[in-house]
C-alpha positions in Angstrom: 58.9 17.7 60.5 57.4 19.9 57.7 58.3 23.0 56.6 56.9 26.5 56.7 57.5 28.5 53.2 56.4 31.8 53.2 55.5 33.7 50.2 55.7 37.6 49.3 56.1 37.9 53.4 56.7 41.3 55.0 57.0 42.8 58.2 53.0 42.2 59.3 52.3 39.4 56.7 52.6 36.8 54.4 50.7 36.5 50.8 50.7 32.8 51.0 52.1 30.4 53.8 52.4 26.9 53.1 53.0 24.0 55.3 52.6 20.1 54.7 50.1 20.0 52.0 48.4 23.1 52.5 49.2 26.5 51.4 47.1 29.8 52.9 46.1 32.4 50.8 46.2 36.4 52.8 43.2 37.9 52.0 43.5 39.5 48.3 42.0 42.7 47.6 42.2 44.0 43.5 45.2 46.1 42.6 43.6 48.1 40.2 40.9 49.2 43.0 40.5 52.4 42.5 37.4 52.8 40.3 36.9 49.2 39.1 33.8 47.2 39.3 33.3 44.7 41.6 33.7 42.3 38.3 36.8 43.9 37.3 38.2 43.8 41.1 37.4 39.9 41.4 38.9 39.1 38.2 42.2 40.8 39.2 41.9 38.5 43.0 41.5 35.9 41.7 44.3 36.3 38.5 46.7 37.4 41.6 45.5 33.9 43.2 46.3 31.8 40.2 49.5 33.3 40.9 50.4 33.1 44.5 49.0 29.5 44.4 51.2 28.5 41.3 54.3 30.1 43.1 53.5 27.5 46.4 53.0 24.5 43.5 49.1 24.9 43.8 46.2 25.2 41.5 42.7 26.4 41.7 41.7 22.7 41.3 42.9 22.1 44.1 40.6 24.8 46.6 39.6 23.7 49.9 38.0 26.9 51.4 37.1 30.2 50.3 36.2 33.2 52.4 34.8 36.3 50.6 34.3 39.7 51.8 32.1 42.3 49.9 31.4 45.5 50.8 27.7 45.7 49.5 26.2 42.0 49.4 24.0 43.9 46.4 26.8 42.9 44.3 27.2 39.2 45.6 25.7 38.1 41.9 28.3 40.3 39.7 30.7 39.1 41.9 29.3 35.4 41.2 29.4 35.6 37.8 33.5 36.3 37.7 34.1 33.4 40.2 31.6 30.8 38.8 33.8 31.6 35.5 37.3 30.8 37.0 36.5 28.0 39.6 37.8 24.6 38.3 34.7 22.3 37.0 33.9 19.8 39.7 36.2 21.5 42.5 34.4 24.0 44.0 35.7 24.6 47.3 33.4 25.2 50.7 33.0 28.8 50.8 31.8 31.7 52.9 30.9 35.2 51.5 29.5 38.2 53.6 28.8 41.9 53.9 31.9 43.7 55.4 33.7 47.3 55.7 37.0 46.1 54.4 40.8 48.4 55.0 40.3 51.2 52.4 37.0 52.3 50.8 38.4 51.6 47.4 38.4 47.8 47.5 34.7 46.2 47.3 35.7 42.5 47.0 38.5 40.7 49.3 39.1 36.7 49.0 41.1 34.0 50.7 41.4 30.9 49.8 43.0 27.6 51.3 43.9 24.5 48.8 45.9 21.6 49.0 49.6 21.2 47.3 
């Protein structure tokens, strides 16, 4: 039977959940928010994302799936340029971006990801 793990888990969530071969990202949002671009916010996602994945045994080569949340698709390009930067050559994962009000007006950019172990 496999195994859940959970990672950085609290009372309404985990950061990361892994189970068999997969491990699921929470939605990240920058923690440094607070007046940072939507470059600077997606840098520190995805930096926190190296991390959580590293901590379950994963890697960014390894992406399945990505969901991104923006709060102005305007920025969808800066935004673009920061993840077209850190994505592992050749493993792109599928990947979903849209427009949406996210928890606190602070945070412009939220991602998820899925990859294997």
């Amino acid at each position: 039977m496999n195994q859940i793990t959970r990672f950085g888990a609290g009372p309404r969530m985990s950061q990361a959940v892994a189970y068999g071969n997969l491990v699921f990202l929470a939605g990240q949002v920058a923690l440094r928010a607070p007046g940072a671009s939507i470059a600077e916010q997606t840098a520190d996602i995805l930096a926190k994302t190296d991390e959580l994945l590293a901590e379950a045994g994963s890697d960014k080569s390894k992406l399945i799936s990505a969901s991104i949340w923006l709060t102005d698709i305007a920025t969808f390009n800066e935004m673009n340029a920061v993840w077209d930067a850190w994505v592992a050559p050749g493993n792109a994962p599928a990947r979903a971006c849209v427009e949406s009000k996210l928890a606190a007006p602070q945070f412009t950019v939220e991602i998820a990801v899925i990859a294997g172990i």
